[in-house]
C-alpha positions as CSV (number, residue, x, y, z in Angstrom):
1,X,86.7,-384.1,-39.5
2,X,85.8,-386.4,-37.3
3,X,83.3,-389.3,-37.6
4,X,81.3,-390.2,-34.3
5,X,80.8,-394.1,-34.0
6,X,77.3,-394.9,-33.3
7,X,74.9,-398.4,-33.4
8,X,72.5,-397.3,-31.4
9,X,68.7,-397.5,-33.4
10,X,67.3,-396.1,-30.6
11,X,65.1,-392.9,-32.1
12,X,65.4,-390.2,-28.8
13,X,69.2,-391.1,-28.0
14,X,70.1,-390.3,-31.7
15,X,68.2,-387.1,-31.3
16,X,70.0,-386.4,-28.4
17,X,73.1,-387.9,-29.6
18,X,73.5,-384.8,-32.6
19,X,72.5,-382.0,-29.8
20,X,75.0,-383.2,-27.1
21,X,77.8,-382.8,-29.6
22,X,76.1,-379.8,-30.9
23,X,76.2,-377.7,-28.0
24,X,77.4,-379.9,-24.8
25,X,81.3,-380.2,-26.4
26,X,84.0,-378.1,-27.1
27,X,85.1,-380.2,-30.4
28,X,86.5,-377.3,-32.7
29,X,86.6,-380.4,-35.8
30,X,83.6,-380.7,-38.1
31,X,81.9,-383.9,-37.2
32,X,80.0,-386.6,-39.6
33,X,77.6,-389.3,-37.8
34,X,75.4,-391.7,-39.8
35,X,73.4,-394.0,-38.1
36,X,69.7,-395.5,-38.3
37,X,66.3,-395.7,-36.3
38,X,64.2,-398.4,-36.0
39,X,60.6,-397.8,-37.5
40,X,60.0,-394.4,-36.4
41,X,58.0,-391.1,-37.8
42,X,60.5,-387.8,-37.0
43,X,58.5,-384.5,-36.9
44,X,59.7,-381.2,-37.5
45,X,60.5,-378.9,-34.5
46,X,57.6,-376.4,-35.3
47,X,55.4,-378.9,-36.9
48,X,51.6,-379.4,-36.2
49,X,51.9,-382.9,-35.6
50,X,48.4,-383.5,-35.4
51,X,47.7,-383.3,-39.4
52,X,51.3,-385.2,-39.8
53,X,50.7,-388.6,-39.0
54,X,48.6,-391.4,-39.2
55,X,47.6,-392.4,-35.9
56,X,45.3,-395.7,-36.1
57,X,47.9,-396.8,-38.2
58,X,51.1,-395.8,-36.3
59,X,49.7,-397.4,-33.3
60,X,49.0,-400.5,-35.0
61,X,52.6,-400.8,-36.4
62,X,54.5,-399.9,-32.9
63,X,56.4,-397.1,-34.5
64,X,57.9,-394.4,-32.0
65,X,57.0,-390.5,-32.7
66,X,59.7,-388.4,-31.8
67,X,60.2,-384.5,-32.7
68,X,63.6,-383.1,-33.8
69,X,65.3,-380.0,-33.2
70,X,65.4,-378.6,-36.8
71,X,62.7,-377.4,-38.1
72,X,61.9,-377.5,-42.1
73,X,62.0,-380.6,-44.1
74,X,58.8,-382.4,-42.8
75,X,57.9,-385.1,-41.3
76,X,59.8,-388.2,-42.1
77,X,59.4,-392.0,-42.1
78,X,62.7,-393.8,-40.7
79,X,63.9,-397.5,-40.3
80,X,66.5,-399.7,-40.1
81,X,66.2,-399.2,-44.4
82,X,67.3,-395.9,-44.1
83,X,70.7,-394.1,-43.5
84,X,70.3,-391.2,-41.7
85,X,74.0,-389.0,-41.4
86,X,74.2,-385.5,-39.3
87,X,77.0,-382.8,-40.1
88,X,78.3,-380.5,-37.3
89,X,80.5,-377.8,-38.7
90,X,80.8,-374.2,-38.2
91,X,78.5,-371.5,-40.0
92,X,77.4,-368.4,-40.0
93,X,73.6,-369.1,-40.4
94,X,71.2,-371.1,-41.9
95,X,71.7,-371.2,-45.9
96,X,70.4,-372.7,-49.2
97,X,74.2,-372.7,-50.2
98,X,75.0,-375.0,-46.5
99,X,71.9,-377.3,-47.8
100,X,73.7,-377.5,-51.5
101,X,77.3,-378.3,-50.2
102,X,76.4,-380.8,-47.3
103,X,74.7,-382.8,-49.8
104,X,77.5,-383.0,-52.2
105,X,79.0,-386.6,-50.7
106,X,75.7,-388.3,-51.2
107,X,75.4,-387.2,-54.8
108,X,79.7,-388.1,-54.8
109,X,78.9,-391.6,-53.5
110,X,76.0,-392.4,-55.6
111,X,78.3,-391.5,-58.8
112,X,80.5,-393.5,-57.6
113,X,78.0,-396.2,-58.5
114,X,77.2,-394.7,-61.4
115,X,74.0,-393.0,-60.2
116,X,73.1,-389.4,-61.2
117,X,71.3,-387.3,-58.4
118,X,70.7,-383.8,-57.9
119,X,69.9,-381.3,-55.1
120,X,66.6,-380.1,-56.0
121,X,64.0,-377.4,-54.3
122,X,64.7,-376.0,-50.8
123,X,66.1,-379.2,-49.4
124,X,65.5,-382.4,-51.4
125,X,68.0,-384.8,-53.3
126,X,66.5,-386.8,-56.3
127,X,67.1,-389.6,-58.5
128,X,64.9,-388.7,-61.9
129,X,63.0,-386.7,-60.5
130,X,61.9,-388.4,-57.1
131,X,63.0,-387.6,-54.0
132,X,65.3,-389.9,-51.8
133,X,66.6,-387.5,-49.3
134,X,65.0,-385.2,-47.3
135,X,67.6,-382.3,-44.9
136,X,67.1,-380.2,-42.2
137,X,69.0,-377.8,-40.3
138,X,69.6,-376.4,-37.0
139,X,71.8,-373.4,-35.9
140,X,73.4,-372.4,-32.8
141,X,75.4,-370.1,-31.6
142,X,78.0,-370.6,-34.5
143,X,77.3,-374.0,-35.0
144,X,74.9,-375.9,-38.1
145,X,73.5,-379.7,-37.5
146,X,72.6,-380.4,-40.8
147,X,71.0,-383.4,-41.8
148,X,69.3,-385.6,-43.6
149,X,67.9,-389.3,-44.4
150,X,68.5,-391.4,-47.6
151,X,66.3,-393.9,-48.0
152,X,68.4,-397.0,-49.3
153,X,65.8,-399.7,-48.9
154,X,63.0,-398.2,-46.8
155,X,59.4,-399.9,-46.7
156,X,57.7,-397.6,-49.0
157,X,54.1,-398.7,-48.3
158,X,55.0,-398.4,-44.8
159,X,56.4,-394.4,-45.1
160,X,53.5,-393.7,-46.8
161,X,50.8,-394.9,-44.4
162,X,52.5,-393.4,-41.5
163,X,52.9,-390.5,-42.8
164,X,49.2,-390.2,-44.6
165,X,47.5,-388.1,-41.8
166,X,43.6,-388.6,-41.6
167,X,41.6,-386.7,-43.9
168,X,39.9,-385.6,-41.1
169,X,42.5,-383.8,-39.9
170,X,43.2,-381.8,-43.0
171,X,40.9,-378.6,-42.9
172,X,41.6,-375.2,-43.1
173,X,43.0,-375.5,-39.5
174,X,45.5,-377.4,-40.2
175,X,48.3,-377.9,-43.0
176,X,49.7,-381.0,-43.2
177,X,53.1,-381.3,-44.9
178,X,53.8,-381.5,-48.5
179,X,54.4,-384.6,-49.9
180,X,56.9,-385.7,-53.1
181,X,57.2,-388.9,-55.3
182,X,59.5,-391.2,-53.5
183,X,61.9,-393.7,-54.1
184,X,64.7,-395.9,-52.6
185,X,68.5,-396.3,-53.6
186,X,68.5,-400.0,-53.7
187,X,67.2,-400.3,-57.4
188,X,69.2,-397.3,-58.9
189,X,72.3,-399.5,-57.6
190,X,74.2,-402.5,-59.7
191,X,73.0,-405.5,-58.7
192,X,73.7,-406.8,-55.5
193,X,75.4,-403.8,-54.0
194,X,74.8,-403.7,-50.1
195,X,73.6,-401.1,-47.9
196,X,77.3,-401.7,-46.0
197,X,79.1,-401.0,-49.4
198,X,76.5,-398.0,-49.5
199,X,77.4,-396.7,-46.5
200,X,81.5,-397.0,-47.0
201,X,81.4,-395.0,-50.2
202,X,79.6,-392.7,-48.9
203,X,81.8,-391.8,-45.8
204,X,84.6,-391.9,-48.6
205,X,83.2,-389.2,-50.3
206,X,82.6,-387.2,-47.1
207,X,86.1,-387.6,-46.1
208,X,87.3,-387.2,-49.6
209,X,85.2,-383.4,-49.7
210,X,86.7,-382.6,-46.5
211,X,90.5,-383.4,-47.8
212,X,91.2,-384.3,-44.5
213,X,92.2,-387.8,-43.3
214,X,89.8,-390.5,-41.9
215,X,89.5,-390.3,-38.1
216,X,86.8,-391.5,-35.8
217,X,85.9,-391.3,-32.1
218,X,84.0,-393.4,-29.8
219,X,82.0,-391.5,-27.4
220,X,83.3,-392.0,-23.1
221,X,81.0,-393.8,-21.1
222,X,80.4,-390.1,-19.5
223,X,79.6,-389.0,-22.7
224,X,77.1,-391.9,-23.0
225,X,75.4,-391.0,-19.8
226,X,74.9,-387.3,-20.5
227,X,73.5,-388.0,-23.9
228,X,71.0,-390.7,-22.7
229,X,70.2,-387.6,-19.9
230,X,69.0,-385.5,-22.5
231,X,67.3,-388.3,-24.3
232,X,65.4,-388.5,-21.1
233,X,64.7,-385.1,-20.6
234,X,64.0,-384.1,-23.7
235,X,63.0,-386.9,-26.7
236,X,61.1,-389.2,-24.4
237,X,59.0,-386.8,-23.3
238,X,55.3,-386.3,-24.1
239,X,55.1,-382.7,-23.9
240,X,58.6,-382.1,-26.4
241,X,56.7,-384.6,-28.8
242,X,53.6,-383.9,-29.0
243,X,53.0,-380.3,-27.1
244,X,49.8,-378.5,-27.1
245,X,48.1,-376.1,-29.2
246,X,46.4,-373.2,-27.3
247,X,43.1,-372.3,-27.5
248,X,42.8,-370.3,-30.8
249,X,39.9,-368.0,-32.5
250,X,42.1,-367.3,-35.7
251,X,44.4,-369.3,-38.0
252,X,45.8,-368.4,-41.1
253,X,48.3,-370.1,-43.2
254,X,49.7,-369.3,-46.1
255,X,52.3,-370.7,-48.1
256,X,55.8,-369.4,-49.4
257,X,58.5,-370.3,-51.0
258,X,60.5,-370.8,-47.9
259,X,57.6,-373.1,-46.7
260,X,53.9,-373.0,-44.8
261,X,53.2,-371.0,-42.2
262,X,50.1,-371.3,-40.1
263,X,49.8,-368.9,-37.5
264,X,47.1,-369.5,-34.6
265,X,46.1,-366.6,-32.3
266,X,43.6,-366.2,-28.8
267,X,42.4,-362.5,-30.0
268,X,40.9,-361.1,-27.1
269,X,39.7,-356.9,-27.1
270,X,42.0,-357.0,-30.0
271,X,44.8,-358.0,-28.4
272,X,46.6,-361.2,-29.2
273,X,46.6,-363.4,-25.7
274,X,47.9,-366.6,-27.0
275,X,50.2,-366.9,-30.5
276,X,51.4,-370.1,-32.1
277,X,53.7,-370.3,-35.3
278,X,53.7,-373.3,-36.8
279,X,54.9,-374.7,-40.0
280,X,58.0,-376.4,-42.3
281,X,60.1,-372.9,-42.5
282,X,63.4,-373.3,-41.8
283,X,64.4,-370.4,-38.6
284,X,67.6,-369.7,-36.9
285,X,65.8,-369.0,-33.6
286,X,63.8,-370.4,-31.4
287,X,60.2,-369.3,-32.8
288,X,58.3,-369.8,-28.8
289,X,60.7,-366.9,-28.1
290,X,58.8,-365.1,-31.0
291,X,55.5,-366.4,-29.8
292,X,56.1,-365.6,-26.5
293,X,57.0,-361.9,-27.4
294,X,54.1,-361.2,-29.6
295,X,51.3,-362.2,-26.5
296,X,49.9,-359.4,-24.6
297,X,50.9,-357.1,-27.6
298,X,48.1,-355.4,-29.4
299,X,47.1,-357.3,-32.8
300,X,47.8,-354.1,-35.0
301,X,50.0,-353.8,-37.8
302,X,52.2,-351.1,-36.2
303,X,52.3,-353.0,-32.2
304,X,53.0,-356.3,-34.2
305,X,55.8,-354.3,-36.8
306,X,57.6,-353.4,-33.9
307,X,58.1,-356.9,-32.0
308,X,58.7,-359.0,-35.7
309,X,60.5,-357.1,-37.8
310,X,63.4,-356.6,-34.6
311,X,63.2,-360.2,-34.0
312,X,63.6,-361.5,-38.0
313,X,66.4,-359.3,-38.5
314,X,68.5,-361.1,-35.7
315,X,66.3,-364.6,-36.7
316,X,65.5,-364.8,-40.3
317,X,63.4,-367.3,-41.3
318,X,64.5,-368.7,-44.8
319,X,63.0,-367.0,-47.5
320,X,60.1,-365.7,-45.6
321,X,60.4,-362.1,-45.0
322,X,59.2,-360.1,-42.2
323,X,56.4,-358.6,-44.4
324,X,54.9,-362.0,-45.5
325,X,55.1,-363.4,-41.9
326,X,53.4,-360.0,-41.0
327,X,50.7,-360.8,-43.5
328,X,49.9,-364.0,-41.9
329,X,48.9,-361.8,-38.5
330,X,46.5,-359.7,-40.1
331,X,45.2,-361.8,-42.9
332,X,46.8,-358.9,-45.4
């Protein structure tokens, strides 16, 4: 394993950071990279950003919107208070049992202090019973990026303004994340413990899972440049952020227990001309290749069978089968 050294608190270059060394490199070693944004509100990749956030209030604090590659987990409320850490490794797929055992060295390190925490629901860790951790994954071509914040000493007040949405903004068109009782690290700690000594035990426990010896590695300046590329390309754009949602004359959402799903379609002489899946699901595709496949098709339970139900068995969606995604085309 090997642990990429990062300082940068720079929102779209961390982004692009865990997707260059996702997919740009040919490391065959699982990596580990913690590192920390300044205030910043991270959006799932299939997320309706629009019911996320609060936007009055976002503007008047200066905190950067950004939108990650994962999808699942929800928004989330970063700053320098928070540790986030990314694992590359190989895998198979997407998995509740990758979710369980990736989290492992945060509940490891915070025993190590003496603090019991458990991995709890589809993706959460908790400390009695409120949620400190949220994780999200991202698969390609034989490779996971899991990962996940931990909020050591985050401005709660803050997080949950940001993240209130306007009322407004919460009708039936609309489903705005779910959100959990909170808290920080900090005062489940012993006195006086730092967010440095934090961060230490916690890489000791993810070197300590891994049985392999401590090694890190400082990105080349070329590196450095490519990554900042596809910050620029990618996270600092407008239309990766925040997108567009198509004109739409049906929605329905509905929720599982792999997560909410709203689907939005242009149904014109019954046939779907526009499709838009949005939600917190967790998929091991690319879900605009879905949307794209599905327009043009006829919105029939047999036409729409035949495009889903090929594309979910080589993309699942966790715990969301094909006949409850079906369901949300034809209101069943």
């Amino acid at each position: 394993m090997l642990h990429i050294l990062n300082a940068s608190n720079d929102p779209c270059f961390n982004l692009a950071l865990e997707e260059y060394f996702l997919k740009q490199t040919n490391f065959t070693q699982d990596l580990v990279i913690l590192w920390r944004n300044r205030p910043t509100v991270v959006i799932g990749r299939n997320q309706n950003l629009a019911v996320e956030i609060n936007d009055a209030f976002i503007a008047e604090k200066d905190i950067q919107v950004v939108r990650r590659l994962s999808g699942g987990g929800g928004a989330v409320y970063h700053d320098l208070g928070n540790l986030n850490f990314s694992f590359i490794t190989a895998a198979p797929s997407i998995s509740r049992d990758a979710f369980a055992r990736l989290t492992l060295p945060v509940l490891d390190a915070l025993a190590s202090f003496g603090v019991e925490a458990e991995f709890t629901g589809r993706n959460d860790l908790t400390i009695s019973g409120q949620k400190f951790s949220g994780n999200a994954q991202y698969f390609h071509q034989g490779r996971l990026l899991h990962h996940g914040t931990l909020l050591f000493d985050s401005d709660l007040t803050v997080l949950s303004q940001a993240l209130s949405g306007a009322e407004s903004k919460h009708t039936r068109r609309a489903v705005p994340s779910v959100r959990s009782a909170v808290t920080t690290i900090r005062p489940h700690l012993p006195p006086g413990t730092t967010a440095a000594e934090f961060e230490a035990a916690l890489l000791d426990a993810i070197f300590s899972r891994s049985k392999k010896p401590y090694q890190q590695y400082v990105p080349s300046p070329s590196e450095l440049q490519a990554i900042e590329a596809l910050a620029r390309d990618r996270y600092r754009t407008p239309g990766w952020t925040y997108g567009s949602l198509p004109h739409f004359n049906h929605c329905i959402k509905r929720t599982f227990s792999g997560g909410t799903v709203e689907v939005l379609l242009d149904i014109k002489n019954e046939t779907i001309v526009t499709c838009k899946i949005c939600g917190d699901f967790f998929v091991s595709g690319e879900i605009s290749d879905l949307e794209t496949a599905l327009c043009g098709v006829a919105r029939t339970q047999e036409e729409i069978r035949d495009i889903l139900f090929p594309w979910l068995q080589e993309h699942p969606i966790d715990n969301i089968t094909a006949q409850e995604l079906l369901g949300c085309f034809l209101n069943l």
